[in-house]
VMD Tcl script that builds the backbone (N, CA, C; Angstrom):
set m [mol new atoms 471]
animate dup $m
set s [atomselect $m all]
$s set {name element resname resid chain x y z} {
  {N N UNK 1 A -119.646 -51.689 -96.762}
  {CA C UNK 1 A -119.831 -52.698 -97.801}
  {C C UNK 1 A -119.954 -52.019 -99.165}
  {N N UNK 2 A -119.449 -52.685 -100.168}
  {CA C UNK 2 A -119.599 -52.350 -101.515}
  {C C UNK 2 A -121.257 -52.360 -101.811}
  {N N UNK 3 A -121.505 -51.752 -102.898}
  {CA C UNK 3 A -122.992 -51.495 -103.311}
  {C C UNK 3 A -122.730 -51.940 -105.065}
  {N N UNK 4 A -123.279 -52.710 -104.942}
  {CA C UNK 4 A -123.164 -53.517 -106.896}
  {C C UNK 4 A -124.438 -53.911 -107.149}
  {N N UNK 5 A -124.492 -53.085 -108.387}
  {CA C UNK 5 A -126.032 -53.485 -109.656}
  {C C UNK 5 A -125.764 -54.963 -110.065}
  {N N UNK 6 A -126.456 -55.116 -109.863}
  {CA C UNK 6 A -126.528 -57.129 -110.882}
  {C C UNK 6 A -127.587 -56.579 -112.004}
  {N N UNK 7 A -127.563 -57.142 -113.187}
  {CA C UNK 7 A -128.716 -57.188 -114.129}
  {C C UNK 7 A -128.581 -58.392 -114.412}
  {N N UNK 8 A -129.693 -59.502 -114.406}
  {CA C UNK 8 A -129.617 -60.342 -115.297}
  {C C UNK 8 A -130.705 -60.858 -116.593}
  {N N UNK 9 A -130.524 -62.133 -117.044}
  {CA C UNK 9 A -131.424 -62.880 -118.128}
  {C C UNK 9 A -130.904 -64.044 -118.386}
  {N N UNK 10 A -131.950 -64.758 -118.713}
  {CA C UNK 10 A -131.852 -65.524 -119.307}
  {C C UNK 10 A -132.515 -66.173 -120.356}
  {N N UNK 11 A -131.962 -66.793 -121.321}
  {CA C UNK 11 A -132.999 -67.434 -123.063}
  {C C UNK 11 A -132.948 -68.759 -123.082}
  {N N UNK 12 A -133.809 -69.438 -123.858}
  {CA C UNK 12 A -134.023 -70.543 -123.964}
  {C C UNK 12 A -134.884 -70.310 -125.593}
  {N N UNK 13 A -133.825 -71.649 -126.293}
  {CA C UNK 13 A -134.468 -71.741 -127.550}
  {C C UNK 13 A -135.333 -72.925 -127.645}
  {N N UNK 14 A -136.619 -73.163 -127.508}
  {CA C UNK 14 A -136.882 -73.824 -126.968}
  {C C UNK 14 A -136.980 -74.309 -126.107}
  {N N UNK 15 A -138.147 -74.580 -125.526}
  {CA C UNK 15 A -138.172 -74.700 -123.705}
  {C C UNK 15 A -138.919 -75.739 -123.695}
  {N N UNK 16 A -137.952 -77.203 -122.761}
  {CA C UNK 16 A -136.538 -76.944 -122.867}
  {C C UNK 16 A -135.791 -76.902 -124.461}
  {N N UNK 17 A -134.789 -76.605 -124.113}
  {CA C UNK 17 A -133.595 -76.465 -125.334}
  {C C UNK 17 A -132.092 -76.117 -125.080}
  {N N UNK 18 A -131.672 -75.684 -125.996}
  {CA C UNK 18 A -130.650 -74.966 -125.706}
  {C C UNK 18 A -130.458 -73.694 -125.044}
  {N N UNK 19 A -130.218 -73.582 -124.011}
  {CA C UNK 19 A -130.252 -71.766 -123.252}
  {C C UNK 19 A -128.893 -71.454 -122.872}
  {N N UNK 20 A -129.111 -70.093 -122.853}
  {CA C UNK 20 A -128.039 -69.425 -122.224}
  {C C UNK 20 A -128.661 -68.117 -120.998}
  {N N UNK 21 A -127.668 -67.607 -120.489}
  {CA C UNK 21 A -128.048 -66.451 -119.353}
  {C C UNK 21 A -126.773 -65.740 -119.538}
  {N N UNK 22 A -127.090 -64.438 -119.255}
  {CA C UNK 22 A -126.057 -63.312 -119.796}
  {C C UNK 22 A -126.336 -62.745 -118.353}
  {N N UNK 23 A -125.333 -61.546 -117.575}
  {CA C UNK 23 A -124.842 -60.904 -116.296}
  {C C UNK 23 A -124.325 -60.005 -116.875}
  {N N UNK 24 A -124.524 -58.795 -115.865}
  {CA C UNK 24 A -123.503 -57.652 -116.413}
  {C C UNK 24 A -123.275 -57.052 -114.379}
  {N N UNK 25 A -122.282 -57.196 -113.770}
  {CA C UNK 25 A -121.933 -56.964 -112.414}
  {C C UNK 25 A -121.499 -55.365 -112.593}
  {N N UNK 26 A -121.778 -54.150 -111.980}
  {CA C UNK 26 A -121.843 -53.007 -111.789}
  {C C UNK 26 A -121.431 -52.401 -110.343}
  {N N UNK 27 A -119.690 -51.927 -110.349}
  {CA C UNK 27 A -119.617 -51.490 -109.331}
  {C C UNK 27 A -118.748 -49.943 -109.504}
  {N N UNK 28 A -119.689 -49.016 -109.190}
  {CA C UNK 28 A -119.252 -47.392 -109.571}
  {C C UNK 28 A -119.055 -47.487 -110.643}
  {N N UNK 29 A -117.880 -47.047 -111.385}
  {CA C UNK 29 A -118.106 -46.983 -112.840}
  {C C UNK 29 A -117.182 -48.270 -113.661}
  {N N UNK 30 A -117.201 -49.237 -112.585}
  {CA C UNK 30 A -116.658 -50.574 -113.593}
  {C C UNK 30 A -118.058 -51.526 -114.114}
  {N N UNK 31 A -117.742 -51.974 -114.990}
  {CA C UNK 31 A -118.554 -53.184 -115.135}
  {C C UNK 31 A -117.829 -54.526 -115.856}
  {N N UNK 32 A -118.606 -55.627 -115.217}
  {CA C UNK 32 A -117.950 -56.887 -115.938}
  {C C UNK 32 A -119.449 -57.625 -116.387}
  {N N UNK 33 A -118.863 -58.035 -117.610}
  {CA C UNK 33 A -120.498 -58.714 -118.398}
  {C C UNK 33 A -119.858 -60.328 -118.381}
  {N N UNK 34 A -120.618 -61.299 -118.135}
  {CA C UNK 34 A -120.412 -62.683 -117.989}
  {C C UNK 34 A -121.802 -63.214 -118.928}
  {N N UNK 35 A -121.536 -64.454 -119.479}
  {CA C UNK 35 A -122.295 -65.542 -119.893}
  {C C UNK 35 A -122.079 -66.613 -120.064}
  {N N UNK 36 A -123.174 -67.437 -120.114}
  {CA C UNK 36 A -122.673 -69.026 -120.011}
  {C C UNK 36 A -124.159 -69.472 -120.915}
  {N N UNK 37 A -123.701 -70.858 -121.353}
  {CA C UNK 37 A -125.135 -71.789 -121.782}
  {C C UNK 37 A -125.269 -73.102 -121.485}
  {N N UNK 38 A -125.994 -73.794 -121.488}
  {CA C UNK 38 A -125.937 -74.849 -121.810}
  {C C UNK 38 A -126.829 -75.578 -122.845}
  {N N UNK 39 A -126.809 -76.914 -122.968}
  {CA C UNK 39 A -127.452 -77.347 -124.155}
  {C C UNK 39 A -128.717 -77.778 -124.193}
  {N N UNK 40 A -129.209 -78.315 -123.244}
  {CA C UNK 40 A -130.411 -79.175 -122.928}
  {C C UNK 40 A -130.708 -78.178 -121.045}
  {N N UNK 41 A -132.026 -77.557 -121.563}
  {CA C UNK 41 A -132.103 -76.645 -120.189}
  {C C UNK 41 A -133.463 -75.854 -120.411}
  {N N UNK 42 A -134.095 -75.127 -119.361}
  {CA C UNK 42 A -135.117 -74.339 -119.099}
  {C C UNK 42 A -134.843 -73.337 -119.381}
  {N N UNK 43 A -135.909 -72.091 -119.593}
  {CA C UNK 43 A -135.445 -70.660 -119.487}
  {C C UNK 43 A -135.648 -70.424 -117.754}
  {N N UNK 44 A -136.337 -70.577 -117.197}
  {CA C UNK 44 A -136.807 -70.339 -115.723}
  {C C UNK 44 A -134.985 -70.734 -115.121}
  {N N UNK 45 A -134.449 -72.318 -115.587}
  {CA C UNK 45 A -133.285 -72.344 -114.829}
  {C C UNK 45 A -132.255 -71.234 -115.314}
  {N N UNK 46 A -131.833 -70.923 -116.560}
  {CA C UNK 46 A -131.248 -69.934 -117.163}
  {C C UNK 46 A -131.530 -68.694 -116.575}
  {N N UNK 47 A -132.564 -68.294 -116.500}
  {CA C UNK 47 A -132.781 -66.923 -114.899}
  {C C UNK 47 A -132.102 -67.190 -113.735}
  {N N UNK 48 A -132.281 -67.990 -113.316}
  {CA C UNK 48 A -131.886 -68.629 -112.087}
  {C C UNK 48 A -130.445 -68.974 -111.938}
  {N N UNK 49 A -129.587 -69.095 -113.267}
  {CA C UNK 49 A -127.641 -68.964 -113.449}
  {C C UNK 49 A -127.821 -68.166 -113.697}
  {N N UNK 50 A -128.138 -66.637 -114.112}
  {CA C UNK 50 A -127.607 -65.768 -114.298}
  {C C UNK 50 A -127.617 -64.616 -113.150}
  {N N UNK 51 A -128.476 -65.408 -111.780}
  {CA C UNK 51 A -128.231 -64.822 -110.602}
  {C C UNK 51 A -126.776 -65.382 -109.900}
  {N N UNK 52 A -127.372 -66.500 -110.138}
  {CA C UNK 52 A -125.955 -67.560 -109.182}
  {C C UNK 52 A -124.639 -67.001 -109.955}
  {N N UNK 53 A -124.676 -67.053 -111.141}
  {CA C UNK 53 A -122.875 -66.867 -111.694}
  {C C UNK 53 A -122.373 -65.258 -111.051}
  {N N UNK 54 A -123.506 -64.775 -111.481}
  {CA C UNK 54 A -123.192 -63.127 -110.814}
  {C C UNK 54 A -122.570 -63.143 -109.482}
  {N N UNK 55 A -123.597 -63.597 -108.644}
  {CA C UNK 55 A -123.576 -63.224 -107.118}
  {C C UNK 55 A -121.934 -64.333 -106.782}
  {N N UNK 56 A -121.694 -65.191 -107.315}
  {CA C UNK 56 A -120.234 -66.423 -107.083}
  {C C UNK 56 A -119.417 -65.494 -107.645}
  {N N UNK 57 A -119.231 -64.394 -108.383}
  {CA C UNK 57 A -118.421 -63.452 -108.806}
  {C C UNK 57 A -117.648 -62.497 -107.197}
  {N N UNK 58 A -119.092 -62.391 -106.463}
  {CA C UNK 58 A -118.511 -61.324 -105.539}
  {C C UNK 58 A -117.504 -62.034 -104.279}
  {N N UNK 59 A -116.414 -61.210 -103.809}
  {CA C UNK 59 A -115.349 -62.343 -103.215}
  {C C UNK 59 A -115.643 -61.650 -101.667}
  {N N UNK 60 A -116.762 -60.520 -101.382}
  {CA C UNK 60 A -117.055 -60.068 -99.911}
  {C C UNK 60 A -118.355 -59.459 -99.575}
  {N N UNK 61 A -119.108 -59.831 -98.836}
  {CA C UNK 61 A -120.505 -59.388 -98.700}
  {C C UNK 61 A -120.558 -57.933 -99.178}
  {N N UNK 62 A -121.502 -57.830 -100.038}
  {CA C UNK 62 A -121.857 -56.540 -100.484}
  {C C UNK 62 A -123.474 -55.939 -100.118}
  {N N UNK 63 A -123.595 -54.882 -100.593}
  {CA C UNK 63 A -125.132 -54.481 -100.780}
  {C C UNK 63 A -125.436 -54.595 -102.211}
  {N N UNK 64 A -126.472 -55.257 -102.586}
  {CA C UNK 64 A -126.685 -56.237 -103.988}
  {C C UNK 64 A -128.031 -55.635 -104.219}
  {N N UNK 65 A -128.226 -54.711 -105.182}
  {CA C UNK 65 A -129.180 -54.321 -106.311}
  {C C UNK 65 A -129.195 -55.695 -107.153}
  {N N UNK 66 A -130.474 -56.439 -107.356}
  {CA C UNK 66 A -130.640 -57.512 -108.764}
  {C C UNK 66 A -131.821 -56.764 -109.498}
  {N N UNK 67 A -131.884 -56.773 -110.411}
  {CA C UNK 67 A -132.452 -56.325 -111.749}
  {C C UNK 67 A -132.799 -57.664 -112.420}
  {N N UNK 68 A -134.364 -58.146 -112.442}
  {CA C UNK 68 A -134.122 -59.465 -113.339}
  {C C UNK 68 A -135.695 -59.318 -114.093}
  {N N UNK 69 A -135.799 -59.291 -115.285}
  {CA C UNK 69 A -137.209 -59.881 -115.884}
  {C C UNK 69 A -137.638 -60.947 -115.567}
  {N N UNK 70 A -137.655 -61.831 -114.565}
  {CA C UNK 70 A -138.320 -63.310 -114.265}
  {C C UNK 70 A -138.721 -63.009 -113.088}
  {N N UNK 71 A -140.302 -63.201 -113.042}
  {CA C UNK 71 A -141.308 -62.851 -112.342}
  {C C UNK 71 A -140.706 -64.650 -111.162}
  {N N UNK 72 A -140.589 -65.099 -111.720}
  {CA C UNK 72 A -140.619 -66.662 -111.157}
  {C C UNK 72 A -139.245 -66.539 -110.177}
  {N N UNK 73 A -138.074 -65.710 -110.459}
  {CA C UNK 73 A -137.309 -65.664 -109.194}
  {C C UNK 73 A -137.596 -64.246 -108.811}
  {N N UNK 74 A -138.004 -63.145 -109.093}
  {CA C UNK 74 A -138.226 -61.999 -107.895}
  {C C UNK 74 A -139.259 -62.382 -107.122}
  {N N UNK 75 A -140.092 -63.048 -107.505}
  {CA C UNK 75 A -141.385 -63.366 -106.854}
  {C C UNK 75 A -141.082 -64.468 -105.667}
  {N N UNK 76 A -140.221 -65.680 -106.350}
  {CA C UNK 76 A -140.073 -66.318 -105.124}
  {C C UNK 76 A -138.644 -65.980 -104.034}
  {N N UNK 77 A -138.095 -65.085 -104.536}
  {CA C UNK 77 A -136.801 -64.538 -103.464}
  {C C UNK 77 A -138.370 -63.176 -102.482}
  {N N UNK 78 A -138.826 -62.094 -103.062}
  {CA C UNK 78 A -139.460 -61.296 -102.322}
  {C C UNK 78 A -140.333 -61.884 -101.654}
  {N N UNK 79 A -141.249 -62.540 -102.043}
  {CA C UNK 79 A -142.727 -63.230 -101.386}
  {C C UNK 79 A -142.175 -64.599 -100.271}
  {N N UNK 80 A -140.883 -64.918 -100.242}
  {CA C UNK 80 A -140.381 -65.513 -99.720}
  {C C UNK 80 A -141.003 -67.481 -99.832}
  {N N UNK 81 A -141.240 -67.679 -101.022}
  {CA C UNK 81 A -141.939 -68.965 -101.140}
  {C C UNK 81 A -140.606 -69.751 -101.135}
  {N N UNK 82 A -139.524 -69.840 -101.607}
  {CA C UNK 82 A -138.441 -69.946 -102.068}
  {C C UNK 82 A -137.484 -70.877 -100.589}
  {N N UNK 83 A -137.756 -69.572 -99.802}
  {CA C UNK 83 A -137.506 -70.132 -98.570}
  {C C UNK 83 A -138.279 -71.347 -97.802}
  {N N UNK 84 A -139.337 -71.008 -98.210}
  {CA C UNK 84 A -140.673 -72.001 -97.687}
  {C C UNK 84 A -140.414 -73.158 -98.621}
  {N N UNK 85 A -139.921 -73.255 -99.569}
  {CA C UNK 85 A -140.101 -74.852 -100.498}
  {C C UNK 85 A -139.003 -75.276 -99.466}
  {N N UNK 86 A -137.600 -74.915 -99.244}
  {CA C UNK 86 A -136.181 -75.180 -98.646}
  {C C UNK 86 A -137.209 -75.770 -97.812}
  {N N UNK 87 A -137.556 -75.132 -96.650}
  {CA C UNK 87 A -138.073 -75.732 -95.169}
  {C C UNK 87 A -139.379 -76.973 -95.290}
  {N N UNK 88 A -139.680 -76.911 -96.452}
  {CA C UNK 88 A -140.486 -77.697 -96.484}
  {C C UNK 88 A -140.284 -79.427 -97.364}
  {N N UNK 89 A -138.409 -78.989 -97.372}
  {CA C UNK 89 A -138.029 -80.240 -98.233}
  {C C UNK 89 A -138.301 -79.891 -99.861}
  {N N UNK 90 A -138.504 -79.199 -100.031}
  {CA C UNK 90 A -138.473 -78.487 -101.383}
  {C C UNK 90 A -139.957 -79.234 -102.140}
  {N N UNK 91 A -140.759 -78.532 -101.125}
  {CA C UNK 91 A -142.119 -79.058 -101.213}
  {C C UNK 91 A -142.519 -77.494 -101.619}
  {N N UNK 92 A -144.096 -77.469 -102.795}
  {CA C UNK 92 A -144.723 -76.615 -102.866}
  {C C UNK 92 A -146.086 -76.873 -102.288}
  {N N UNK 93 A -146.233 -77.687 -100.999}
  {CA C UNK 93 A -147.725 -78.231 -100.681}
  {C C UNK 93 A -148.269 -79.241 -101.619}
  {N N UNK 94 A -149.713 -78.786 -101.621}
  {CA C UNK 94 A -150.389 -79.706 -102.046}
  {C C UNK 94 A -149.715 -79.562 -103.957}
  {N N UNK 95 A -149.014 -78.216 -104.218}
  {CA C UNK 95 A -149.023 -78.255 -105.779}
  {C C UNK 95 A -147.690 -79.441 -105.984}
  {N N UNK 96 A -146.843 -80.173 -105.364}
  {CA C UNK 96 A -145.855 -81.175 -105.388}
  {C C UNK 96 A -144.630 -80.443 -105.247}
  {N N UNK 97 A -143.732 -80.974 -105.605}
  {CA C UNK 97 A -142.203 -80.241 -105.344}
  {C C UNK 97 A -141.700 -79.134 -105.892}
  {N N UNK 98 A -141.209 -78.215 -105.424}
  {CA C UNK 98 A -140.568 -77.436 -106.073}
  {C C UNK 98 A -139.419 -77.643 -107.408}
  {N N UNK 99 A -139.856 -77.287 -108.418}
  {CA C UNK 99 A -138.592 -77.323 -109.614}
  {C C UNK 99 A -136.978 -76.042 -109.227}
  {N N UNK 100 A -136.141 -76.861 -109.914}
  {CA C UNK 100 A -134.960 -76.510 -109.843}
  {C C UNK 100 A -133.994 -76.230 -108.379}
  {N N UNK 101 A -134.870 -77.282 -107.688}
  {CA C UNK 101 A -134.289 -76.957 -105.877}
  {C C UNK 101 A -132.940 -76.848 -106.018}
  {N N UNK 102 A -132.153 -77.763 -106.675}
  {CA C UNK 102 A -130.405 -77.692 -106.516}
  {C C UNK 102 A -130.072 -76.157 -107.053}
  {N N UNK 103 A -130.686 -75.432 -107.976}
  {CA C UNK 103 A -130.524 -74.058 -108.212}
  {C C UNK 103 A -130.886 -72.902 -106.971}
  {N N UNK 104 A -132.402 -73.276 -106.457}
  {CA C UNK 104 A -132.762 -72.564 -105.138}
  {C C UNK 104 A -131.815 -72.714 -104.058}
  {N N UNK 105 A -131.218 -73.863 -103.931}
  {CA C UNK 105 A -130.603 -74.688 -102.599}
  {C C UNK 105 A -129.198 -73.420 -103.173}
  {N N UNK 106 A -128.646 -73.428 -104.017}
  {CA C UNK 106 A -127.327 -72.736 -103.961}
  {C C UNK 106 A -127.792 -70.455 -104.134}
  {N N UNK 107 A -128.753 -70.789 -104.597}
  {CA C UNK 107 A -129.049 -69.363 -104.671}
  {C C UNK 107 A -129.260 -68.541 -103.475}
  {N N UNK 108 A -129.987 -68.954 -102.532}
  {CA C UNK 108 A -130.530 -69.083 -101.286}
  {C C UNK 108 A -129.255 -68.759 -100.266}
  {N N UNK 109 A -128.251 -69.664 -100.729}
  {CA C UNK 109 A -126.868 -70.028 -99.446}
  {C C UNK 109 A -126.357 -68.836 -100.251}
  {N N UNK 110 A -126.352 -68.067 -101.402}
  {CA C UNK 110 A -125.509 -67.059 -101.794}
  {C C UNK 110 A -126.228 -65.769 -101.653}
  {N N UNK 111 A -127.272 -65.696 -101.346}
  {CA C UNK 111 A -128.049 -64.454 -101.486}
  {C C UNK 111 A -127.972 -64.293 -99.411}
  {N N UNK 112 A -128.154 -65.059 -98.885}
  {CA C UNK 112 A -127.604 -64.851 -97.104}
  {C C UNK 112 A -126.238 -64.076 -97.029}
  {N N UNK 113 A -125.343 -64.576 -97.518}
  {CA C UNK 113 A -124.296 -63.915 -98.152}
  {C C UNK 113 A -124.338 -62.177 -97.956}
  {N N UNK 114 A -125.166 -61.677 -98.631}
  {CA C UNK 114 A -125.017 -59.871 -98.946}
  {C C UNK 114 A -126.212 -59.455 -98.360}
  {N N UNK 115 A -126.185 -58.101 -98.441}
  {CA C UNK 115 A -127.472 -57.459 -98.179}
  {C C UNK 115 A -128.263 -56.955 -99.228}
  {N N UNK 116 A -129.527 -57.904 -100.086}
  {CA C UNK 116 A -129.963 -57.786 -101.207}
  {C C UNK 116 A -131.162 -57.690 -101.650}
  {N N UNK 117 A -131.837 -56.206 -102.551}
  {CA C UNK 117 A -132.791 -55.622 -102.568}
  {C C UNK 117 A -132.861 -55.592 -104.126}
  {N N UNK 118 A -133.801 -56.909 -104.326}
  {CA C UNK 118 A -134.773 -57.532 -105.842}
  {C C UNK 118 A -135.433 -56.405 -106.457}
  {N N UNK 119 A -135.265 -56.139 -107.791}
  {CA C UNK 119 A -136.352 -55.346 -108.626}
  {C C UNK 119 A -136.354 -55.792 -110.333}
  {N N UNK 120 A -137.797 -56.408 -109.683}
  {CA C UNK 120 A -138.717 -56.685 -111.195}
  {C C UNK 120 A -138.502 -55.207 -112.328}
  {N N UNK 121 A -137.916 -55.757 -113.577}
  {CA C UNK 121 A -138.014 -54.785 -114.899}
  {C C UNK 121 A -138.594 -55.794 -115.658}
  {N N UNK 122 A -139.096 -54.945 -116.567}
  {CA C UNK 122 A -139.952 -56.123 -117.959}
  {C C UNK 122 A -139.209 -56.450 -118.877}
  {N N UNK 123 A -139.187 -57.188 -118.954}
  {CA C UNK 123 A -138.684 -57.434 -120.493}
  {C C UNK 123 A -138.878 -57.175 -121.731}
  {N N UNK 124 A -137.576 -56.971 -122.723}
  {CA C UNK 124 A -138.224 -56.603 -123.949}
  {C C UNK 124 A -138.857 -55.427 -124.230}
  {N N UNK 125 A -138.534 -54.249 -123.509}
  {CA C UNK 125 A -139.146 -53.392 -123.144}
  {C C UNK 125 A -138.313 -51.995 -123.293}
  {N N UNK 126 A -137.078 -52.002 -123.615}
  {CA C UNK 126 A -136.174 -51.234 -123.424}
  {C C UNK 126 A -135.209 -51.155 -122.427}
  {N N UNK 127 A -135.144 -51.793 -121.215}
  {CA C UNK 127 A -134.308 -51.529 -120.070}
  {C C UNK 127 A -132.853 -51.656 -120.573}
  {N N UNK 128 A -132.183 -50.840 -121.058}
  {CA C UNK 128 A -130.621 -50.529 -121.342}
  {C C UNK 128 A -130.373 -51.970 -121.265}
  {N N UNK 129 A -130.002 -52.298 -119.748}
  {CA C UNK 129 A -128.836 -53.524 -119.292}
  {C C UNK 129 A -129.737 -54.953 -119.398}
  {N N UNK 130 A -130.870 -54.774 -119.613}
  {CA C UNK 130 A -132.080 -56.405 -119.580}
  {C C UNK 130 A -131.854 -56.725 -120.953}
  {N N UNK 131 A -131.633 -54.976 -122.061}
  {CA C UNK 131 A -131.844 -55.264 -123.733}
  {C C UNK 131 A -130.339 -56.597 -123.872}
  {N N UNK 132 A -129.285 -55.664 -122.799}
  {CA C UNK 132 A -127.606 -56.423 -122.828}
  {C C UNK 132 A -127.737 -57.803 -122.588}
  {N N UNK 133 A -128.464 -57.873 -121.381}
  {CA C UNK 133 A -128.509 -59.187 -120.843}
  {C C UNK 133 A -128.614 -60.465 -122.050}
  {N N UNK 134 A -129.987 -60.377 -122.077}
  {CA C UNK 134 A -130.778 -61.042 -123.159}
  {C C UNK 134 A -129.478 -61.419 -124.675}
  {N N UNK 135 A -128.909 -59.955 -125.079}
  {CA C UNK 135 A -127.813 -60.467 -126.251}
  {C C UNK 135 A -126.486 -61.225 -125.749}
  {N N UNK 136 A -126.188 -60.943 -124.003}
  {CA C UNK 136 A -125.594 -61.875 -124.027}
  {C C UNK 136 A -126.019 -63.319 -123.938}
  {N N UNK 137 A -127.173 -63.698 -123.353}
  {CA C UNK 137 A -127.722 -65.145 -123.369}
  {C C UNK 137 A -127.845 -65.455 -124.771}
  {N N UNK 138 A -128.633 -65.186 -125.323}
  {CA C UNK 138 A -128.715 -65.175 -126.880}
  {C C UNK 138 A -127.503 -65.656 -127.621}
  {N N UNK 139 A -126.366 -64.582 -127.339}
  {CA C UNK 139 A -125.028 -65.353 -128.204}
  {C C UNK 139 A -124.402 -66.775 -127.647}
  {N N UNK 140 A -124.623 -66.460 -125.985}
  {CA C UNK 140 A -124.036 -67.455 -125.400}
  {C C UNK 140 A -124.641 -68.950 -126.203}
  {N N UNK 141 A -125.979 -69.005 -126.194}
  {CA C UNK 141 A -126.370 -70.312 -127.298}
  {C C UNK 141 A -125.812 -70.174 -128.566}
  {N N UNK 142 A -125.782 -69.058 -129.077}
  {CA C UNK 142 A -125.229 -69.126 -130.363}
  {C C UNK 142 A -123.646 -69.952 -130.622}
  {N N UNK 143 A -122.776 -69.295 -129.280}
  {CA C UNK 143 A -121.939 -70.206 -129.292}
  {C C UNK 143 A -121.481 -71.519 -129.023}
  {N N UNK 144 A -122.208 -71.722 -127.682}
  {CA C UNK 144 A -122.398 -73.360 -127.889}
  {C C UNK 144 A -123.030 -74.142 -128.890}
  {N N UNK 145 A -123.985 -73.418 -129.681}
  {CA C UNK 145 A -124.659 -74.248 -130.667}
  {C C UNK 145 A -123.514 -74.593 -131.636}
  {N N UNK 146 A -122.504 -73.580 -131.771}
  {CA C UNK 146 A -121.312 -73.632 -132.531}
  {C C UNK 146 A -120.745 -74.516 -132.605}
  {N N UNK 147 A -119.764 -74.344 -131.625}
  {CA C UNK 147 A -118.852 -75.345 -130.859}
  {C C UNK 147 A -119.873 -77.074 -130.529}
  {N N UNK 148 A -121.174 -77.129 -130.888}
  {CA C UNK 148 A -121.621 -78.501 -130.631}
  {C C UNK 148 A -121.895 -78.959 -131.984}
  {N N UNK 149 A -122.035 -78.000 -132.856}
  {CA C UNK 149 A -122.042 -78.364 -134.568}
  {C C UNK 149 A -120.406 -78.486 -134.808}
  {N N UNK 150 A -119.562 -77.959 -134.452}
  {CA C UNK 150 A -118.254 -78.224 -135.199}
  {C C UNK 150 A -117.517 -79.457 -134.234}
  {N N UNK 151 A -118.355 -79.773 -132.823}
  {CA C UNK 151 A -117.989 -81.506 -132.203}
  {C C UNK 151 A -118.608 -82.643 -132.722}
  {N N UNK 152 A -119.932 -82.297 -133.343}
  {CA C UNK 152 A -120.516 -83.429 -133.900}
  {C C UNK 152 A -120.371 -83.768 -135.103}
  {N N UNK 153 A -119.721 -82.384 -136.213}
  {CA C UNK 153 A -119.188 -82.688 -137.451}
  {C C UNK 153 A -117.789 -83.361 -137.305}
  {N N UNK 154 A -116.752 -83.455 -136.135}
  {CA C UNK 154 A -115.637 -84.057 -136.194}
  {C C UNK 154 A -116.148 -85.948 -135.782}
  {N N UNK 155 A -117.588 -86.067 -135.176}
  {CA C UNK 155 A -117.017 -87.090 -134.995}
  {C C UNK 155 A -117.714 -88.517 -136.472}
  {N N UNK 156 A -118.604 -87.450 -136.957}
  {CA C UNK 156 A -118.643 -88.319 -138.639}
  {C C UNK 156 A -117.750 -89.057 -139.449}
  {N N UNK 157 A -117.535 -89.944 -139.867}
  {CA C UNK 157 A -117.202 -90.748 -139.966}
  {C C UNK 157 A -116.654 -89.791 -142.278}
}
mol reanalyze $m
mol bondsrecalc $m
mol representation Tube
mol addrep $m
């Protein structure tokens, strides 16, 4: 099996707001950097696409290094709660439902997929590819904010 670095991130201007999540996929000495945003969104879900877009990139089970500053998905992919909301109907117990299940529900079916070993980096902190990440989420709003200022100036009258 192939062996590929994932790094990801994700931003939110305002939470919620406008966010984006930036990827950079790492295999030997290629790399491919991806981003996406959307307009109205979480930063927690924006962590959470910038695993999924990555890992929908790979076209054959690999061995999967993830690299992510969000304590909220290494924590619930390692500690395995993640799995436990799924089986439990996307219940967190007595604390009520789990948020962003349709994100868990597809992350979950893609991470069975490979053979994949999570590591927490901090953020903001220097990590080379987390500093990348972050500027790609970052622009990624920048550009939709773009492209949604130059759709809403066409439709003025």
């Amino acid at each position: 099996m192939k062996n590929i670095d994932i790094y990801t991130d994700g931003a939110c201007s305002g939470n919620p707001g406008p966010g984006g999540w930036g990827s950079i996929l790492r295999y030997k000495t290629h790399e491919k950097e991806i981003s996406g945003a959307e307009v109205q969104t979480t930063n927690n879900r924006m962590e959470l696409l910038a695993v999924i877009k990555a890992l929908e990139m790979l076209k054959e089970p690999c061995n999967v290094c993830i690299y992510s500053d969000s304590k909220y998905f290494c924590d619930a992919i390692t500690k395995g709660w993640a799995k436990k909301w799924k089986e439990n109907n996307w219940m967190r117990g007595k604390s009520g439902p789990a948020l962003n299940s349709d994100l868990w529900d597809t992350l979950l079916n893609l991470l069975d997929k490979h053979s994949v070993k999570i590591h927490w980096v901090k953020g903001h902190a220097g990590h080379p590819e987390n500093e990348r990440c972050d500027k790609l989420a970052v622009q990624a709003i920048k550009n939709l904010m773009n492209q949604t200022k130059t759709y809403d100036e066409t439709l003025e009258p």
